[in-house]
C-alpha positions as CSV (number, residue, x, y, z in Angstrom):
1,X,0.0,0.0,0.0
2,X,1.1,3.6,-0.6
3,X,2.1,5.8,1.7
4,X,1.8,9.7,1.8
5,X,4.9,11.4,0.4
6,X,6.5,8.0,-0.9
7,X,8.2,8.8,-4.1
8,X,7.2,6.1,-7.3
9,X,7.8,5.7,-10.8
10,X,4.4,5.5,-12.6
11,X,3.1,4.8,-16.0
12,X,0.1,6.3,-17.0
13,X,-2.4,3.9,-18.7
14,X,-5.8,6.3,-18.6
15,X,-7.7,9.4,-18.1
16,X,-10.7,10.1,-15.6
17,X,-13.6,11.6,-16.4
18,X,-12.2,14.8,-15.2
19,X,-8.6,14.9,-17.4
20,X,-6.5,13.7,-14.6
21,X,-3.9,10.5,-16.0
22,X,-4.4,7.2,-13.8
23,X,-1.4,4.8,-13.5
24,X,-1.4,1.9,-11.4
25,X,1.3,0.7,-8.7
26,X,1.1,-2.7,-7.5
27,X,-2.8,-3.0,-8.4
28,X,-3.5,0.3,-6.9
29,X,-5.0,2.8,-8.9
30,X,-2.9,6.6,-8.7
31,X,-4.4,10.0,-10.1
32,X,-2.0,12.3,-11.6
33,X,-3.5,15.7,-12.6
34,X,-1.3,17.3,-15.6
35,X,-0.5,13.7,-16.6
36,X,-1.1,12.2,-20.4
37,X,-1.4,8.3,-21.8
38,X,1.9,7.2,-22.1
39,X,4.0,9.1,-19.6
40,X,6.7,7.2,-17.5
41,X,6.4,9.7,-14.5
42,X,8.4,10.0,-11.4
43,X,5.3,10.7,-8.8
44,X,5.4,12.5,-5.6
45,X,2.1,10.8,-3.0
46,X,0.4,13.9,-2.0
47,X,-3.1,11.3,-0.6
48,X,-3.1,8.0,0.3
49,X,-6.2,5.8,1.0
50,X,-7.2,2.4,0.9
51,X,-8.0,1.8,-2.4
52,X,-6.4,4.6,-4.4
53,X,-3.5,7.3,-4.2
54,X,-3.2,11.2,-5.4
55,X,0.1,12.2,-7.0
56,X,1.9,15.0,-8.5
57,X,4.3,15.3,-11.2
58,X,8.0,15.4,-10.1
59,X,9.5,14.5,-13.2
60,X,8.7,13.5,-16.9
61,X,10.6,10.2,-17.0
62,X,9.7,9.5,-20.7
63,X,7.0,12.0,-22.2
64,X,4.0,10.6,-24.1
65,X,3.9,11.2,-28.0
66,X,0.3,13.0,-27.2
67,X,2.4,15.6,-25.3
68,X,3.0,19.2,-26.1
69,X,5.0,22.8,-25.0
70,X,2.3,24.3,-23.0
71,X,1.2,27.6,-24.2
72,X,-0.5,29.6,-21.3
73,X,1.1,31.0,-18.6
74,X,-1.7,29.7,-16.1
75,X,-2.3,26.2,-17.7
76,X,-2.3,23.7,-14.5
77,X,-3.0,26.5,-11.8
78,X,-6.0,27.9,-13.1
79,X,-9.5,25.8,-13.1
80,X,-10.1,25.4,-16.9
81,X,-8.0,23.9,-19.0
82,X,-7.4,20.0,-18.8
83,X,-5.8,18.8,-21.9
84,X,-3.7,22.3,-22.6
85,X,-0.6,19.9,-22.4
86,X,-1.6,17.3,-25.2
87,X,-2.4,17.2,-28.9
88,X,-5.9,17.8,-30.0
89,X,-6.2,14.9,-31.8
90,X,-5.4,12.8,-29.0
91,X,-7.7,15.2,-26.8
92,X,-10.5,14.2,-29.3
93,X,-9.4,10.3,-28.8
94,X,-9.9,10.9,-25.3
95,X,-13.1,11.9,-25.5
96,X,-14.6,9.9,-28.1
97,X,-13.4,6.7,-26.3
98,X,-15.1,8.5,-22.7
99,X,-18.4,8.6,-24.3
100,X,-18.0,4.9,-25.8
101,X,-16.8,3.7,-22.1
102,X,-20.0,4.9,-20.8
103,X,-22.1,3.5,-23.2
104,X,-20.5,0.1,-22.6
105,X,-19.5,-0.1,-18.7
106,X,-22.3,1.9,-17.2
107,X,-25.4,1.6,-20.1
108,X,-24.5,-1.5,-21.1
109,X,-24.9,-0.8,-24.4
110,X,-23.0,-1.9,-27.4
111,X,-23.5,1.5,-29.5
112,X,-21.1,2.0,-31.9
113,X,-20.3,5.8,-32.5
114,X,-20.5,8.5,-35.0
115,X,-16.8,9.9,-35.6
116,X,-16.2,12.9,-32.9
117,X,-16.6,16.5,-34.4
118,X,-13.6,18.6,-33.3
119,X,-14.3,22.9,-33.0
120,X,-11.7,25.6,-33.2
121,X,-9.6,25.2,-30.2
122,X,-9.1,28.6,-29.0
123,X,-11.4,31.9,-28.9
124,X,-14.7,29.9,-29.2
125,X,-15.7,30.6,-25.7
126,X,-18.8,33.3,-25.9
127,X,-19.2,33.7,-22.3
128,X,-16.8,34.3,-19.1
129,X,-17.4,34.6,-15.4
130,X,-14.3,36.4,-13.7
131,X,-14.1,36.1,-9.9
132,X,-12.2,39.6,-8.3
133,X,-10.8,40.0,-4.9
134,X,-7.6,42.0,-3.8
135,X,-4.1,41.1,-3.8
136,X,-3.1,40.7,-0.2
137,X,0.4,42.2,-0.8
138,X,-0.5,45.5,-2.0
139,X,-4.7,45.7,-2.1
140,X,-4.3,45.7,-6.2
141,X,-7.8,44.3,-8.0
142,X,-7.0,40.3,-8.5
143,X,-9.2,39.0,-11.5
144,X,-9.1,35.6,-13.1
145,X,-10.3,31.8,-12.7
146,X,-10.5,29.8,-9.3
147,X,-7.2,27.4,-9.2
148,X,-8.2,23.5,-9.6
149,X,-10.9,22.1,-6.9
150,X,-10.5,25.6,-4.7
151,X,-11.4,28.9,-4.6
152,X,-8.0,30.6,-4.6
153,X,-8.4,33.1,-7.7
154,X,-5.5,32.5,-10.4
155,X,-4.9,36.0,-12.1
156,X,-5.7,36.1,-15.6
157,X,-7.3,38.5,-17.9
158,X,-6.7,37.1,-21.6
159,X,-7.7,33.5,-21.6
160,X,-6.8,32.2,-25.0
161,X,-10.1,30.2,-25.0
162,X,-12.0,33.9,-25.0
163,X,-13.1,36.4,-27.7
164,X,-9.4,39.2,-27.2
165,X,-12.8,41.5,-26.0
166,X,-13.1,39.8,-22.7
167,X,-9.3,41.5,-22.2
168,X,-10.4,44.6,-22.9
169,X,-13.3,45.0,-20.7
170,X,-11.7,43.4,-18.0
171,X,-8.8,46.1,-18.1
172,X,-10.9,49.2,-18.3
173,X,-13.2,47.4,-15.4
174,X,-9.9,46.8,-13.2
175,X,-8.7,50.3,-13.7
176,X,-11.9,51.6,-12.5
177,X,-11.6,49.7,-9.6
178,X,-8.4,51.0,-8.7
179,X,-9.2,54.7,-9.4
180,X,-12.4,54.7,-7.2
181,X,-11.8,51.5,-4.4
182,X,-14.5,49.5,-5.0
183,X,-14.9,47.0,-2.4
184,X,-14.7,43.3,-3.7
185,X,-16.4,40.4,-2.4
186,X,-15.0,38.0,0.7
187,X,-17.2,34.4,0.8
188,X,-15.7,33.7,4.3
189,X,-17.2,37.5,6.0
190,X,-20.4,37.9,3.5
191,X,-18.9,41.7,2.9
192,X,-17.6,43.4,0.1
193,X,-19.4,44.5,-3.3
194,X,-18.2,43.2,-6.4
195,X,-18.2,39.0,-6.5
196,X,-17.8,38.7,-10.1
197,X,-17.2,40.4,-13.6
198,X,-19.8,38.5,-16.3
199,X,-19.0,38.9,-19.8
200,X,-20.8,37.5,-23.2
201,X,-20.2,38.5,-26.9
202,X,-22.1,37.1,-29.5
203,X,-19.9,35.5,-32.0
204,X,-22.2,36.2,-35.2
205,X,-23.6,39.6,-34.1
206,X,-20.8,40.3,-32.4
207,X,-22.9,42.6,-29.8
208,X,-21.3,42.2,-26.1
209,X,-23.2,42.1,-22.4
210,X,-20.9,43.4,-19.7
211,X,-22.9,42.1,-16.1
212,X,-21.3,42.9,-12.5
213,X,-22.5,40.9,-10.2
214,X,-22.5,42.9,-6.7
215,X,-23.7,42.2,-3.1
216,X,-25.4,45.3,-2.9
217,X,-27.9,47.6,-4.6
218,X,-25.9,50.0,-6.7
219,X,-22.6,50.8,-8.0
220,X,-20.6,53.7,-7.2
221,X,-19.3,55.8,-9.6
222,X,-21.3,53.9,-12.1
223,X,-21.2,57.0,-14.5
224,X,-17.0,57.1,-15.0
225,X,-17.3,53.1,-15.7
226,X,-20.2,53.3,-18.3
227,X,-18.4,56.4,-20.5
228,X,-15.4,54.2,-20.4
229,X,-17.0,50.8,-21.5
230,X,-18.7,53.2,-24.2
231,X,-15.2,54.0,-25.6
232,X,-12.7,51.6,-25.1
233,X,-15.6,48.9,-25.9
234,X,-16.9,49.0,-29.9
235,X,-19.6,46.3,-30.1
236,X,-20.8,46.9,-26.6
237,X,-24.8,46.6,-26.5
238,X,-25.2,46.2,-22.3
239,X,-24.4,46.9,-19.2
240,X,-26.3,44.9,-16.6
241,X,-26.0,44.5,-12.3
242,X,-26.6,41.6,-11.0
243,X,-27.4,41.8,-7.4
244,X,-26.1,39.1,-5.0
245,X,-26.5,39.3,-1.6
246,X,-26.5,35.6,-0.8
247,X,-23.8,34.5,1.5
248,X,-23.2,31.5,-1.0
249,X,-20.8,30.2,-4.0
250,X,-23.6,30.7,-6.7
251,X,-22.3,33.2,-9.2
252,X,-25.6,35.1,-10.2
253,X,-28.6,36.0,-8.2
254,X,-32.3,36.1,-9.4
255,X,-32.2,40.3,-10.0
256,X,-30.9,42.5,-12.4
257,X,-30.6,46.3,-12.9
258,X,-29.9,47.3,-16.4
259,X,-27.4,50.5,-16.7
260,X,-27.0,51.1,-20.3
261,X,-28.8,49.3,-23.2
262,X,-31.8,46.8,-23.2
263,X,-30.5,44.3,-20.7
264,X,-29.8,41.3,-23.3
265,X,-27.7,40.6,-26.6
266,X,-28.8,39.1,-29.6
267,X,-26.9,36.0,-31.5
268,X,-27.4,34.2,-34.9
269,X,-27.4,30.5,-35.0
270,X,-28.5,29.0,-38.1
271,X,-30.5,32.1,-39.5
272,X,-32.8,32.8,-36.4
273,X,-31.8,35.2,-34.0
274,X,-32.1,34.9,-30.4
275,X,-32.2,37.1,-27.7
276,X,-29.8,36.2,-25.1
277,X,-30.0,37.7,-21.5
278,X,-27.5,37.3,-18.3
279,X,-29.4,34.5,-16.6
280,X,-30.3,32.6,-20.2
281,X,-28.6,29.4,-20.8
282,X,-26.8,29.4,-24.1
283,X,-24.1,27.0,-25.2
284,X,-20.7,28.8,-25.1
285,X,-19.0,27.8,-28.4
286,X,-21.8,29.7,-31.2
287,X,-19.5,28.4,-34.4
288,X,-19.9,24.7,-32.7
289,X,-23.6,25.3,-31.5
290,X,-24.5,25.6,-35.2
291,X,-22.6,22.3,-35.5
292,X,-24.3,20.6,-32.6
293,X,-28.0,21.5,-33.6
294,X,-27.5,20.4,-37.3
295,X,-26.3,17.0,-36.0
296,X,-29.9,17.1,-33.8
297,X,-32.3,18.0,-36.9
298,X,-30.3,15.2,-38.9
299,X,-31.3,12.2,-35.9
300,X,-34.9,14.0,-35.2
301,X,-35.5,13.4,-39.3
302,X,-38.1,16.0,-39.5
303,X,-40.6,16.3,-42.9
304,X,-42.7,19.0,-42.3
305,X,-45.9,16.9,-40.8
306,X,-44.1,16.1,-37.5
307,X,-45.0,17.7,-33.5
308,X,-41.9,18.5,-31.8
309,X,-41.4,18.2,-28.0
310,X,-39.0,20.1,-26.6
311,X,-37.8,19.5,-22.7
312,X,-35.7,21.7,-21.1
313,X,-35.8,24.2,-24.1
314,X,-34.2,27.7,-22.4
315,X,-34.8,30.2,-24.5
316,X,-35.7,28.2,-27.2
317,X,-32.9,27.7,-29.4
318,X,-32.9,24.3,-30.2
319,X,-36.3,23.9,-31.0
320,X,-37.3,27.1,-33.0
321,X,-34.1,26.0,-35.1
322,X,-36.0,23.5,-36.2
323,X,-39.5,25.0,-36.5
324,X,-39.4,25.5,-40.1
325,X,-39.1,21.8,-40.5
326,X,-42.4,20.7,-38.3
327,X,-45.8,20.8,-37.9
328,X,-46.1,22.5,-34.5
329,X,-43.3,23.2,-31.8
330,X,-44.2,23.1,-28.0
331,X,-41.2,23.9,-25.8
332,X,-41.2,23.3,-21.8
333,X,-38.6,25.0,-19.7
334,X,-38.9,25.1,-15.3
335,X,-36.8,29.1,-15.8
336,X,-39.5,31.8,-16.1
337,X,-37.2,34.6,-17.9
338,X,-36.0,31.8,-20.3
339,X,-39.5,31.1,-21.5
340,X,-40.3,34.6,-21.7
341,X,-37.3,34.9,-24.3
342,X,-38.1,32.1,-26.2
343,X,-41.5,34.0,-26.5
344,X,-40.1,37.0,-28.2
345,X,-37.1,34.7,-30.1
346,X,-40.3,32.8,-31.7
347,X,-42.2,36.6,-32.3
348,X,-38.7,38.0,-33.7
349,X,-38.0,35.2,-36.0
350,X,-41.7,34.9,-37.2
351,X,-42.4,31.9,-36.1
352,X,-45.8,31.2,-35.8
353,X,-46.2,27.3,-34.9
354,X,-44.5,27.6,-31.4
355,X,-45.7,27.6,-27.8
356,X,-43.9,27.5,-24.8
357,X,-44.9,26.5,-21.0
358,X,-43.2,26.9,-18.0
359,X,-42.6,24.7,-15.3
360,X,-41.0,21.5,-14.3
361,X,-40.4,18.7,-17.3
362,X,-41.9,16.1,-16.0
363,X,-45.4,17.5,-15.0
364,X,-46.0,19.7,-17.6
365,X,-45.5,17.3,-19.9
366,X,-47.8,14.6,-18.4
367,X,-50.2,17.5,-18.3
368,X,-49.9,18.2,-22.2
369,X,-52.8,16.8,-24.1
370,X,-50.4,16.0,-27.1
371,X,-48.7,13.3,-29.3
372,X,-45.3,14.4,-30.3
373,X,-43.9,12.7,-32.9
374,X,-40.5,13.6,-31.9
375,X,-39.3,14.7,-28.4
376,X,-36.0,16.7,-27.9
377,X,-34.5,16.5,-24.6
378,X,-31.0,18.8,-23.7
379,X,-31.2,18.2,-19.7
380,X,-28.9,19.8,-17.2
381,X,-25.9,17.6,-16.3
382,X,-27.1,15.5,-13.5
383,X,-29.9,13.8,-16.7
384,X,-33.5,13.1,-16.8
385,X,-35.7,11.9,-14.0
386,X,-37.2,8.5,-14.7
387,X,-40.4,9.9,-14.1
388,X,-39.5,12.3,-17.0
389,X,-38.5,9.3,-19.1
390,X,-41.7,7.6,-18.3
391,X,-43.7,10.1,-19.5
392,X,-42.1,10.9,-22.5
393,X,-42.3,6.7,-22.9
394,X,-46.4,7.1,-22.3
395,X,-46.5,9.7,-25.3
396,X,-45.4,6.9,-27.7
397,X,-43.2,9.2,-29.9
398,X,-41.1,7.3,-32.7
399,X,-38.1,9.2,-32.0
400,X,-36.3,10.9,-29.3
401,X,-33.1,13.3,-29.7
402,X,-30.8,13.5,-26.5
403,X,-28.4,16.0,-26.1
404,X,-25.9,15.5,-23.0
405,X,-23.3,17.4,-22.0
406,X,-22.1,14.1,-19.6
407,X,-21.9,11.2,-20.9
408,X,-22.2,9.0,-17.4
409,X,-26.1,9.9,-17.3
410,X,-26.4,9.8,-21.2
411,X,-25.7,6.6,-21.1
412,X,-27.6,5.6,-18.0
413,X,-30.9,7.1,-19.6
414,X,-30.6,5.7,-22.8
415,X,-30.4,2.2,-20.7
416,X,-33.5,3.3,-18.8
417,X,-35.2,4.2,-22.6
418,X,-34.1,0.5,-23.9
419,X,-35.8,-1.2,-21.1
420,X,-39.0,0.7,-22.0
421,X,-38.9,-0.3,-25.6
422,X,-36.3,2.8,-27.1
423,X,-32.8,1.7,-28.1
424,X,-30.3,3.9,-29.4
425,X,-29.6,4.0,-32.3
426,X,-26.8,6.5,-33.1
427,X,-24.7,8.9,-30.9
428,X,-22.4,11.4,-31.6
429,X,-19.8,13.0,-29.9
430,X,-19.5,16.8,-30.4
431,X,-16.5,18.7,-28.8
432,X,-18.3,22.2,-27.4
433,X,-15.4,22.9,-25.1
434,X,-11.8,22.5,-26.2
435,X,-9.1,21.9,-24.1
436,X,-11.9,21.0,-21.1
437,X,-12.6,17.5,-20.1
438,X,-16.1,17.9,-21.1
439,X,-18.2,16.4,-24.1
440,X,-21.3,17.1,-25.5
441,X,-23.2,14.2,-26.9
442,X,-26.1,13.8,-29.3
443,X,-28.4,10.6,-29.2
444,X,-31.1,9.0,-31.3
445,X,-33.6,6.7,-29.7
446,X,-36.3,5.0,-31.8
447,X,-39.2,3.1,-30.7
448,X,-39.2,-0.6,-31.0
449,X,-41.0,-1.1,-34.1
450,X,-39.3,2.0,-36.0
451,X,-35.7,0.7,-34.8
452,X,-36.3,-2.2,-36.3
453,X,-37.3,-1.1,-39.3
454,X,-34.6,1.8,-39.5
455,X,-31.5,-1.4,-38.2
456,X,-32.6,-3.6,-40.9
């Protein structure tokens, strides 16, 4: 058994879930973070247990072929990147053979996959959240990305997975700061005002939303920050507060204050445009979204004639994408402002066969007097509830399109949908967030009488 700052020569053999290499000495299983397949590593024990060790990196023995010269100052202190240190092609291997792994081992389903669709690797990311506090040493503004599994705020201002704008803002925002002494937030007191600098461009429109989130009611000296934002910042639509007064780690609160524009950008994805405000959910990666919902009307197979379900629809995006192609659209989200946008999104694009309801998935759709022929479900990470999946199951559609942004309860619902008489029949990885351990994944399940007839 291993012992806590024992010193071991380690081969890494895998990658978990969360990008950290796994090697294995004498049967027990180590987690290196910063590691890549193929490394012969000289491993410092920082954890020991029972079953498993955590080590750190003291030397590169032997580096994989996968590995390559980092390129960002931060890469391994700060939260975000995972696989900054490898190819991406072997970063797209990875997670291709993650979202195959869970299909077999935890759905126990033999699904063979649609090749992985790689995205730009850097500047794709539409939206930012920058944490701020104050540099102990010398009371300087501190804004950046929490460090790996803490709090602990990494400085950094010019992320290379960000839009250059993010920079720019974040600069005239810091030197207002220092001119004027605003307060920033401490989570262990509950005082201070700013928590968090919130930032989305839209790729296609390039409009951009600049939010702070405060723990307060107004910002001080508001006037000197807007008429520099005005100048220094081109494409800038908004300027929103968040107010946050909860003594918690949630980023935004349920209230905002609008100080200069309309309160919300608008983005183009696939001809419709969509209005996007600071608590909407909207995929980060535009250029890839595009990529993502094509993939989605391909499994759904629309003609025209069809009634499209849409669970968990935000703002609509997904759906009204597709509402040229159907029938008649009815879209079900449990976030009140999201619904309300997908209201206007449907008015603004003239789309004239939609309707959306709020509440949770699962009731409102057993309380829908409907028949969809399709149903489109993009759930939040932790998957659907199997009451959700019976319900959808009662409705009898021939087809149902899952979008997943984890493959562990992708694959665990799809293996709840076969034992009701749905079996998957294709999935495709999508790569939304490069250089990030995370996968997106879309899935087709087809009723037992249309699978057959589609698998012979």
């Amino acid at each position: 058994m291993l012992n806590k700052n024992q010193d071991i020569k380690l081969h890494i053999d895998g990658m978990t879930a969360e990008g950290q290499g796994v090697g294995h000495f004498d049967g027990q299983a180590v987690f290196v973070k910063d590691a890549a397949v193929g490394d012969y590593l000289d491993v410092h024990i920082i954890l020991a247990k029972k079953t498993y060790a955590i080590g750190k990196i003291n030397k590169i023995l032997e580096p994989s072929p996968d590995r390559q010269a980092l390129d960002c100052e931060v890469a391994g202190k700060c939260g975000g990147c995972a696989y900054r240190h490898i190819t991406y092609e072997a970063e797209l291997g990875l997670k291709a053979q993650r979202v195959e792994d869970a299909f077999k081992r935890l759905g126990h389903l033999d699904i063979k996959l649609d090749p992985i669709i790689g995205s730009e690797v850097d500047g794709y990311r539409n939206k930012a959240q920058f944490p701020v506090s104050r540099d102990t040493r010398d009371n300087s503004p501190l804004i950046g990305f929490y460090a790996w599994n803490t709090h602990r705020i990494v400085p950094c201002m010019d992320c290379k997975l960000q839009s250059p704008i993010f920079f720019d803002v974040l600069s005239i925002v810091k030197d207002w700061m220092t001119e004027h002494n605003i307060s920033t937030y401490d989570e262990t007191k509950g005082r201070g005002l700013l928590r968090h600098i919130y930032i989305r461009r839209a790729e296609f429109t390039g409009e951009v939303m600049v939010c702070l989130v405060i723990n307060g009611d107004d910002l001080p000296n508001e006037a000197e920050l807007l008429d520099e934002l005005k100048i220094g910042i081109p494409r800038l639509k908004t300027v929103v507060l968040n107010i946050n007064k909860d003594k918690s780690n949630v980023v935004l609160g349920r209230a905002n204050k609008v100080l200069l524009g309309d309160g919300y950008i608008n983005e183009k994805i696939l001809g419709k445009t969509f209005r996007i405000s600071p608590l909407s959910f909207f995929q980060v990666n535009s250029k890839q979204c595009e990529v993502l919902y094509k993939n989605a009307a391909l499994f759904a197979g629309l003609t025209g004639d069809e009634t499209l379900l849409d669970l968990y629809c935000g703002t609509g995006t997904i759906g009204l994408t597709m509402a040229d192609d159907v029938k008649r659209l009815v879209g079900v989200e449990i976030v009140p402002e999201a619904i309300e946008d997908a209201k206007i999104n449907a008015k603004v694009n003239g789309i004239d066969n939609a309707e959306f309801y709020c509440g949770d998935a699962a009731v409102v759709a057993a309380q829908l007097d409907i028949k969809p022929d399709v149903v489109l479900v993009d759930p939040p990470r932790k998957g659907m509830a199997e009451s959700l999946i019976d319900t959808v199951v009662s409705m009898e559609p021939s087809r149902v399109v899952y979008i997943s942004c984890d493959p562990a309860t992708l694959a665990r619902d799809c293996a709840r949908f076969e034992s009701r008489g749905y079996h998957t029949l294709r999935a495709r990885p999508i790569d939304m967030f490069p250089r990030t351990a995370h996968v997106e994944t879309v899935a087709l399940l087809v009723k037992g009488e249309y699978y057959n007839e589609e698998n012979s």
